[in-house]
C-alpha positions in Angstrom: -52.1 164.3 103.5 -51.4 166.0 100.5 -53.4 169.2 101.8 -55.2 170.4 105.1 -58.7 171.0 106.0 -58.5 174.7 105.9 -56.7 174.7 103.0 -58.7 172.6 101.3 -62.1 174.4 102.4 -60.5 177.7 101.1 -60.1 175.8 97.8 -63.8 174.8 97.5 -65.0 178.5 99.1 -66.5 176.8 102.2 -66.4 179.2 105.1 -63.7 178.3 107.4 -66.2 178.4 110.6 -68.7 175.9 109.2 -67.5 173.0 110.3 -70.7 170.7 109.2 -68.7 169.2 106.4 -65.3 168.6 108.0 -65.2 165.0 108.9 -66.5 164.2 105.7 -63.7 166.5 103.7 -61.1 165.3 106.1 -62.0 161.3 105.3 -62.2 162.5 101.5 -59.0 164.6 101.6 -57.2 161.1 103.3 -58.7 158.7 101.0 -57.4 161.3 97.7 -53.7 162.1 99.0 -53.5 157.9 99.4 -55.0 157.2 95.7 -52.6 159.9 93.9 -50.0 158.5 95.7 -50.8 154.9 94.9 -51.5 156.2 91.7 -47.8 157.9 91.4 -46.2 155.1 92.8 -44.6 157.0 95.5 -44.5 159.2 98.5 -44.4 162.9 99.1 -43.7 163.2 102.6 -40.3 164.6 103.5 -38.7 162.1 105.4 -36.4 159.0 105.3 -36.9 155.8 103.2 -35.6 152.7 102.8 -35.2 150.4 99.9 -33.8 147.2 98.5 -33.6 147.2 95.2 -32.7 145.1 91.7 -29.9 145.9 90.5 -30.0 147.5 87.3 -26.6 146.5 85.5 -27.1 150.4 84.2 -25.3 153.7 85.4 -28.7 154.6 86.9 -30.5 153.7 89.7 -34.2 154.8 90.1 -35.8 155.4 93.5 -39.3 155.3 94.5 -39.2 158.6 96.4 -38.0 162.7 95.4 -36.8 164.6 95.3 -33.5 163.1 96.6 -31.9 164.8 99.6 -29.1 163.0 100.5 -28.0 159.6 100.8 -27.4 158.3 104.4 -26.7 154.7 103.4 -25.8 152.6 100.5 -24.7 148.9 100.7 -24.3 146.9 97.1 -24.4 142.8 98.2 -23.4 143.7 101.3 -20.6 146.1 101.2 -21.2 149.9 102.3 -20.8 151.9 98.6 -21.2 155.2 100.3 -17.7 156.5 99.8 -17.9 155.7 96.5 -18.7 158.1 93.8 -22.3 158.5 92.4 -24.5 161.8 91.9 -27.6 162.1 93.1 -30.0 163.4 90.2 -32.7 165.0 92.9 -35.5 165.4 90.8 -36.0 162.2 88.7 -35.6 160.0 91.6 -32.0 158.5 90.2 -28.8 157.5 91.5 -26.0 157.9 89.0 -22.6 155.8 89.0 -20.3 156.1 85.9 -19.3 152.5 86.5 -22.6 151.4 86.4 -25.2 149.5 89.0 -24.2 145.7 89.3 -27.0 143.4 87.8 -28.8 141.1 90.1 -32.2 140.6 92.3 -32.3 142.4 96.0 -28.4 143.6 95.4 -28.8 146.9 96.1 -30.0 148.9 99.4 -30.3 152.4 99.9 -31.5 154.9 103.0 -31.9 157.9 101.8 -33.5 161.9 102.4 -36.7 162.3 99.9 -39.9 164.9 99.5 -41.8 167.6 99.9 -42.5 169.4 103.3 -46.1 169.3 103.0 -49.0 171.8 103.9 -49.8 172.3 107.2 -51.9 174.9 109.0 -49.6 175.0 112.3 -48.6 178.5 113.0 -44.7 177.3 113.4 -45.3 174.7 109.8 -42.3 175.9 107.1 -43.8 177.0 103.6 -44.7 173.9 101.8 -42.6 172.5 98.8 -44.8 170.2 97.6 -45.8 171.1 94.2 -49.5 173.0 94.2 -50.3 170.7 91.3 -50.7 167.4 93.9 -52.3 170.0 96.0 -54.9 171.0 93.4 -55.3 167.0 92.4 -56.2 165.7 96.1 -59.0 168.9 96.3 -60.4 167.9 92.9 -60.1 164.4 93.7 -61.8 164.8 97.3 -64.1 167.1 95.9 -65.5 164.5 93.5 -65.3 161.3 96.3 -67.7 163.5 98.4 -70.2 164.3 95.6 -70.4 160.8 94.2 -72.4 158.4 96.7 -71.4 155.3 95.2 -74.6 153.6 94.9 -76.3 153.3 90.7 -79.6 152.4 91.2 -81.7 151.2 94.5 -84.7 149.5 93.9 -87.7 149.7 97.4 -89.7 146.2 96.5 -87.3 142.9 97.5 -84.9 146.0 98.4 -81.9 146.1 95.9 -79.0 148.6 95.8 -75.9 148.6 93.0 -72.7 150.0 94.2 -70.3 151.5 91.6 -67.2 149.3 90.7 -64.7 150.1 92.8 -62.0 149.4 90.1 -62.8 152.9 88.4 -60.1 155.3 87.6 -58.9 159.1 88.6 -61.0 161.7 86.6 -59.5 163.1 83.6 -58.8 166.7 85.1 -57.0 164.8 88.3 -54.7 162.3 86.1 -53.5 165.8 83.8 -52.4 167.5 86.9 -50.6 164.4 88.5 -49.0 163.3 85.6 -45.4 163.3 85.7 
């Protein structure tokens, strides 16, 4: 998750030993950090991803996941590339090669060291390096799943109840804060 529970309920001033609302902040907090990330296209976790990718027939090649660590493996149709020279542009996600990406479906694949250590309220945890604005966005966000109850009108006679559509989009305040 993009945040933890007592994080999160220092955030929204709810007293750390009231622990009436945690299951339901905890299921919110979950369902947020998977929607911004869905919504960004990627993941924050620090850890290692794999990919096989297009190939670009440019001098860069864009990953899902960063920031960029390292590279651990990097095979073009077939043939380990790692030697070769490329630069790793951490923040934007890119591999660059000055003699360019070859052009072609499912050419490329790539293991590779990407993301943020994120929070954690373990005594041992390292500091976070997740950026506090995706922090901030998954409190918001949670913060908003747990007011709205999803039902917009109920009627008692022939009992009738209209759920929100589900295709709705991030609030406003949420989308400024993830947006890249």
């Amino acid at each position: 998750m993009l945040t933890t529970l007592q994080r999160a309920k220092s955030y929204l001033s709810i007293p750390l030993d009231d622990t009436s609302q945690d299951f339901t902040l905890l299921t919110a907090l979950g369902a947020a950090s998977e929607w911004i990330e869905r919504e960004c296209n990627r993941s924050f976790e620090y850890k290692t991803y794999r990919q096989t990718l297009d190939g670009p027939g440019t001098k860069f090649l864009r990953l899902r996941n960063f920031p960029i660590h390292s590279v651990s493996l990097l095979h073009v149709d077939g043939v380990d590339k790692l030697g070769e020279s490329f630069t790793i542009e951490s923040e934007n996600g890119m591999l660059f090669r000055r003699s360019g990406w070859p052009c072609g479906a499912r050419l490329i694949e790539v293991e590779y060291l990407a993301g943020y250590i994120l929070p954690s309220d373990a005594e041992d945890a390292p500091a976070p390096t997740l950026p506090q604005k995706y922090e901030w966005a998954c409190v918001l966000l949670a913060q908003t799943l747990m007011r709205e109850q999803g039902v917009t009108s109920e009627r008692v006679g022939d009992i009738s109840v209209t759920y929100k559509d589900e295709g709705r989009s991030l609030p406003g305040a949420v989308k400024a804060l993830i947006q890249l």
